[in-house]
PAPA-838293 format. One line per 10 residues: number of its first residue (from 1); their letters; for each residue y, z, x of N, C-alpha, C. Coordinates in nm, 2 decimals, padded with zeros to 4 digits, always signed. Layout:
residues N
NUM> a> Y Z X Y Z X Y Z X  ...
***
This chain:
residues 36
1> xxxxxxxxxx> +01.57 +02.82 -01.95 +01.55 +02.75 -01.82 +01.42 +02.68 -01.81  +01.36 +02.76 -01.84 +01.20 +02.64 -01.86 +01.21 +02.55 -01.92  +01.28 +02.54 -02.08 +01.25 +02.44 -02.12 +01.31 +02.35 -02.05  +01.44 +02.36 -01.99 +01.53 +02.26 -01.92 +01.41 +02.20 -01.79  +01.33 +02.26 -01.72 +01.29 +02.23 -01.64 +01.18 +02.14 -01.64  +01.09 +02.18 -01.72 +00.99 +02.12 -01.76 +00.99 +01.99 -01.80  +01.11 +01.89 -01.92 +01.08 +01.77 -01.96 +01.12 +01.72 -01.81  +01.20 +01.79 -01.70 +01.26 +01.73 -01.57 +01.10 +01.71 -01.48  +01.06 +01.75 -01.47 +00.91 +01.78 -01.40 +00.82 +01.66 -01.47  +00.81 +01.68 -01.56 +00.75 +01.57 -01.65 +00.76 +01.42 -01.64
11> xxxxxxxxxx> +00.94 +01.40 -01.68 +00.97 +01.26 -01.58 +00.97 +01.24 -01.47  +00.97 +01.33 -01.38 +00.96 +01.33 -01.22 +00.85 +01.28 -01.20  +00.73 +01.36 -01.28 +00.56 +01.26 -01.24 +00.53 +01.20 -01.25  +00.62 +01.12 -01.39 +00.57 +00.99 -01.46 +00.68 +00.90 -01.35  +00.80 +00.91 -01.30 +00.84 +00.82 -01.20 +00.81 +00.82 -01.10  +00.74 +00.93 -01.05 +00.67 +00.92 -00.93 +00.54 +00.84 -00.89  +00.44 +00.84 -01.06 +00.35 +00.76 -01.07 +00.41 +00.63 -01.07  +00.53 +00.59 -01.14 +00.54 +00.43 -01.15 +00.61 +00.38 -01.02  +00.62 +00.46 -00.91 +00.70 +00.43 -00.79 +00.55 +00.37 -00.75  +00.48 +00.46 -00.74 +00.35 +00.47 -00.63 +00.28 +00.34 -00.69
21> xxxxxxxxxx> +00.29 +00.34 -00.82 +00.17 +00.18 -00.87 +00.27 +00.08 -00.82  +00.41 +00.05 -00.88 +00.47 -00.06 -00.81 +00.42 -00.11 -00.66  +00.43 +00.01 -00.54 +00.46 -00.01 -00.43 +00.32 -00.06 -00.41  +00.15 +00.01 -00.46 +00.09 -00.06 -00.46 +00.03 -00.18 -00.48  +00.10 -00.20 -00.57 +00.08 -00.36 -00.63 +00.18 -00.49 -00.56  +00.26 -00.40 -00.55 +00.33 -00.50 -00.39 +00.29 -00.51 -00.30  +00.24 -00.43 -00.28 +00.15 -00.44 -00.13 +00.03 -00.51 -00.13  -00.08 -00.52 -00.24 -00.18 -00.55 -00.26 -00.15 -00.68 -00.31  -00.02 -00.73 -00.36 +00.00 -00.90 -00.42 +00.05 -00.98 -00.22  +00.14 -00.88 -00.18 +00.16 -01.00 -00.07 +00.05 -00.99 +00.04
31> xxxxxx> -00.06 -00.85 +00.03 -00.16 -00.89 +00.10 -00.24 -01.03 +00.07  -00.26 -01.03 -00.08 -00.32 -01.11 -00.14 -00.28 -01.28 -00.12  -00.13 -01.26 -00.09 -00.09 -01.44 -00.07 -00.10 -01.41 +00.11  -00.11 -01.29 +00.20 -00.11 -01.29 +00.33 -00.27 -01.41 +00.38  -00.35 -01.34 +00.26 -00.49 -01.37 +00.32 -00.52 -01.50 +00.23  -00.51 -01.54 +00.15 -00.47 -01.67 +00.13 -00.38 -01.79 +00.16
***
């Protein structure tokens, strides 16, 4: 059962991280054309 869990946990953090950098970099690009 761990092992099943753990590579699941694993890619959870790493999609979790690439959700969060996406969303910030969208936000931070159309600030960027907001204020220009």
């Amino acid at each position: 059962m761990v092992v099943r869990i753990l590579p699941l946990r694993v890619w959870f953090t790493q999609f979790a991280m690439e959700c969060v950098a996406n969303v910030a970099f969208s936000i931070s690009f159309f600030l960027l054309i907001f204020f220009i």
